[in-house]
N, C-alpha and C positions, 0 to 999 in steps of 0.2 A: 621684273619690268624689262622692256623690249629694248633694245637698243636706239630705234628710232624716236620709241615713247621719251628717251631721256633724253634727246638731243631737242625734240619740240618743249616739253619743260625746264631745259635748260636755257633754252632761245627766249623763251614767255617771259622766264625769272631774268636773265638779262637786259630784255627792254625795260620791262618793269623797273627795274635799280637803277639802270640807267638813267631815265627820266626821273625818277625821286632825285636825282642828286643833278641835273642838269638843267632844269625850269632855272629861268632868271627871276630875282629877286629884286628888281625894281623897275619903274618905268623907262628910266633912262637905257636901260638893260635892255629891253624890249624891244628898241630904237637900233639896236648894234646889229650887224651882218651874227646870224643866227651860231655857224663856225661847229664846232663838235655836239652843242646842242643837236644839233640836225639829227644827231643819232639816234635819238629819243622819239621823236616823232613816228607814230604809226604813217604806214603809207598807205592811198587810197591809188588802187594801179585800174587806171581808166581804158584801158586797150588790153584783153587779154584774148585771145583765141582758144582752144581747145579742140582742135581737129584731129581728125581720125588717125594718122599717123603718127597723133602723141598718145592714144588710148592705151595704146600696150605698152612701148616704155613708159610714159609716166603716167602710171595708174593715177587716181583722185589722190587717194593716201600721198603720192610724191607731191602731186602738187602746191597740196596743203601745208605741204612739209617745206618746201621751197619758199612760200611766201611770208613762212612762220621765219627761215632763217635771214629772209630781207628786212622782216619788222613791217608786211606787207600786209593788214588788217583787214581788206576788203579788196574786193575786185569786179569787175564792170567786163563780163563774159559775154561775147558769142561766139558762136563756130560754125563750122562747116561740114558735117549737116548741123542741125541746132541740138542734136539728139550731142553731141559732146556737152555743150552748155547746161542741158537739162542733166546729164549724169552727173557734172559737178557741181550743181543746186544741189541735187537730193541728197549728195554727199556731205556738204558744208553750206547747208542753207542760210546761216547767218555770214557767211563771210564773202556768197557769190550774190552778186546785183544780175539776174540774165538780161539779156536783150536778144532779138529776134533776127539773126542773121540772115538775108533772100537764098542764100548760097544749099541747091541740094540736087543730087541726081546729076542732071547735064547741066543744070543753070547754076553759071560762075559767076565771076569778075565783068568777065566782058559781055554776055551774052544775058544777063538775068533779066532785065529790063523788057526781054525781047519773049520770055519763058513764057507758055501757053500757062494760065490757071496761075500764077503766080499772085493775085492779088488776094484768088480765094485761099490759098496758100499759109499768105500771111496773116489772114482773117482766123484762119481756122487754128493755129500755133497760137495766136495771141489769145484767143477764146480757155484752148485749152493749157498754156501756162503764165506764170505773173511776170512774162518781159515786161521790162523799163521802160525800152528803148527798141524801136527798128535799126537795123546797121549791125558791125562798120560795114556798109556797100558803097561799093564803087561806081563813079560815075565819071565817064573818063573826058569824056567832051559834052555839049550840051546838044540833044537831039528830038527836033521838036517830034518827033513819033512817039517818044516817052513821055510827053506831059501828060496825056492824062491819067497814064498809070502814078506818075507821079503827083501827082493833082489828087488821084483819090489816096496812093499812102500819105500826102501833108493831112489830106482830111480825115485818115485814122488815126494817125498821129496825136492830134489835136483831141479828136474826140473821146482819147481816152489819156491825155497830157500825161505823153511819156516823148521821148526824144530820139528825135532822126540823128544818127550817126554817119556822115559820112563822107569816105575818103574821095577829095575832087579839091580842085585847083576855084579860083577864084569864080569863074562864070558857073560853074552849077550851081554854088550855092548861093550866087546873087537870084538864079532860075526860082531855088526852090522858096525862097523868102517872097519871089514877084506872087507864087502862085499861092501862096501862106503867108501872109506877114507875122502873122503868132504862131510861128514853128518854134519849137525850142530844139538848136540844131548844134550838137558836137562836132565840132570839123578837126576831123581823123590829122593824127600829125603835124595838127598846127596848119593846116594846107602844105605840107609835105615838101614841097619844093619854092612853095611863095616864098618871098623875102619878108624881113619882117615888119616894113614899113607897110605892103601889104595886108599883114594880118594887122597891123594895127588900124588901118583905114577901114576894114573890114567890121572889126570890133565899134570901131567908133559908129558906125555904119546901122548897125543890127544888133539891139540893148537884149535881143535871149539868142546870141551865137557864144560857144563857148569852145572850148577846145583842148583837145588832149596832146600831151607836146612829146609822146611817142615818134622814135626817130630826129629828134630835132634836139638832143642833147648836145651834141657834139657842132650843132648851130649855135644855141644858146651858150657852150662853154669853149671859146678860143684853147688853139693848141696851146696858150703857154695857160691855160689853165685859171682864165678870167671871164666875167662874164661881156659878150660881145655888147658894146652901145647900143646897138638896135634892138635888140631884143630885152636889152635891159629896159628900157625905156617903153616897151608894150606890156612888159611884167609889170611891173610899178604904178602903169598907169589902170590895166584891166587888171588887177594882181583876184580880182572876184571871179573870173573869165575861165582860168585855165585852172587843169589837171596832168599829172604826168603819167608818163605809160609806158609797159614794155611791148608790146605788139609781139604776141608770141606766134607770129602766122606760120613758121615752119619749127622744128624742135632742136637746132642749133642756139634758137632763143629761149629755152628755154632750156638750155646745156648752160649757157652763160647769162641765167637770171638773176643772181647774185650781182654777179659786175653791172648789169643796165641798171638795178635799184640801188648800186654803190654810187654809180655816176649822178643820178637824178639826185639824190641827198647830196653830192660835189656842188655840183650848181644850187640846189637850195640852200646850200649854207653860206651863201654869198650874197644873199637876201635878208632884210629882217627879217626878224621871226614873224609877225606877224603876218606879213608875206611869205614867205615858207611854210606857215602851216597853213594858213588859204590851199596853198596852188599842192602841199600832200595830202592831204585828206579832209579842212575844213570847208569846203566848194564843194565835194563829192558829198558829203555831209547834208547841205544844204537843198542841194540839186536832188539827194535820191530820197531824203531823209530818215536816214541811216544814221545810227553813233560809232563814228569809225575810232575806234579805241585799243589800246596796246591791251586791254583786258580780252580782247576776240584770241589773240594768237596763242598758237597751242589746243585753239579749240574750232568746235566745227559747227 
């Protein structure tokens, strides 16, 4: 047996023991801030990229390998081109959710919106494989030249109820709800820079906005190592809302993927359990419906 093969059934057999010996045994139990339980939990990682500059360092095989040693059971993939995400579907079907990235050729971040053919684009990728989700794309300001391209993706969207992902500050995503009220819409990082009284007025706002809190660990968990008021206070109340995420958009994040799913289990175990396993993998569960299970890891 391989050396790698013993490290992923070594990682498998450790969650597994773990959680046998770490589930609370009563209700009162269930109530208490979650604490090294956290460890036990599979993790459902809502922001993953796969782009071309991670294909040859980290082959699929690493990948899978990385998420098995996080205790990272499922993942919610696009890339850039979408041809990454599709190679690591066909690698570990059960364990990658795709979604359909705009990002390919010359249309990026800032110019995709503007990309000649881009709508028959995304017609033709979703025809031809089972994305979830359109995203994560970027929308950096609100520009009425884009409604109707955006207008007709809320209307593909919709018509095949899978969910827009994406990364933009409060007015886009107020846009794309005016042009869709029954979008189901992941807002990439929490709204990345919003505060949190924002994202909660937000939430309060729009009952199918939900959100991946990629990048926002270190918002959610104060330097002395607690969870900030504000943000405690928008977990607790949407605790059904959100998912956590490592945004792996360049391959220094995914050099130190370990430490981003050490931190996210830091701040969930400062939550009940109940809320801790919502916001790791029982929301991602619900939303893709998936069984996101420490039984996946180790396998593909």
């Amino acid at each position: 047996m391989s050396m790698s093969c013993r490290v992923v059934i070594s990682a498998a057999l450790g969650f597994a023991v773990l959680m046998a010996v770490s589930l609370p045994t009563s209700a009162e139990e269930s109530k208490m801030h979650t604490g090294e339980a956290v460890q036990a939990l599979p993790l459902f990682d809502a922001h993953v990229h796969y782009k071309e500059p991670a294909w040859q360092p980290y082959p699929p095989a690493a990948i899978v390998e990385l998420m098995d040693k996080s205790g990272v059971a499922m993942a919610l993939v696009s890339s850039t081109p979408d041809d990454g995400t599709i190679t690591l579907w066909r690698y570990a079907p059960n364990r990658i959710v795709p979604e359909l990235r705009p990002y390919h050729g010359t249309a990026g971040s800032s110019n995709w919106t503007k990309a000649p053919g881009m709508f028959d684009y995304l017609v033709k990728r979703l025809n031809d494989y089972p994305h979830e989700g359109i995203g994560e794309f970027h929308l950096h300001n609100v520009d009425p030249s884009d409604e109707p391209l955006l207008r007709k993706i809320a209307q593909l969207a919709l018509s095949r109820n899978i969910y827009i992902h994406v990364h933009a500050g409060k007015e886009p995503v107020d846009l794309l709800f005016s042009l869709e009220p029954r979008l189901k819409i992941i807002w990439a990082h929490a709204g990345m820079s919003e505060p949190a009284q924002t994202v909660e007025e937000m939430m309060a706002a729009y009952a199918t906005l939900y959100a991946d809190t990629s990048f926002r660990e270190r918002d959610i968990l104060t330097p002395q190592g607690t969870i900030d008021p504000a943000w405690r206070r928008v977990l607790e109340r949407f605790p059904e809302r959100f998912m956590i995420g490592s945004d792996t958009w360049v391959n220094g994040q995914w050099d130190r993927y370990a430490e981003i799913m050490a931190v996210n289990r830091e701040w969930l175990s400062q939550f009940p359990r109940p809320i801790a396993e919502q916001i790791a993998f029982k929301n991602a569960e619900r939303l893709f419906g998936r069984n996101v299970e420490n039984r996946l890891i180790g396998t593909r």
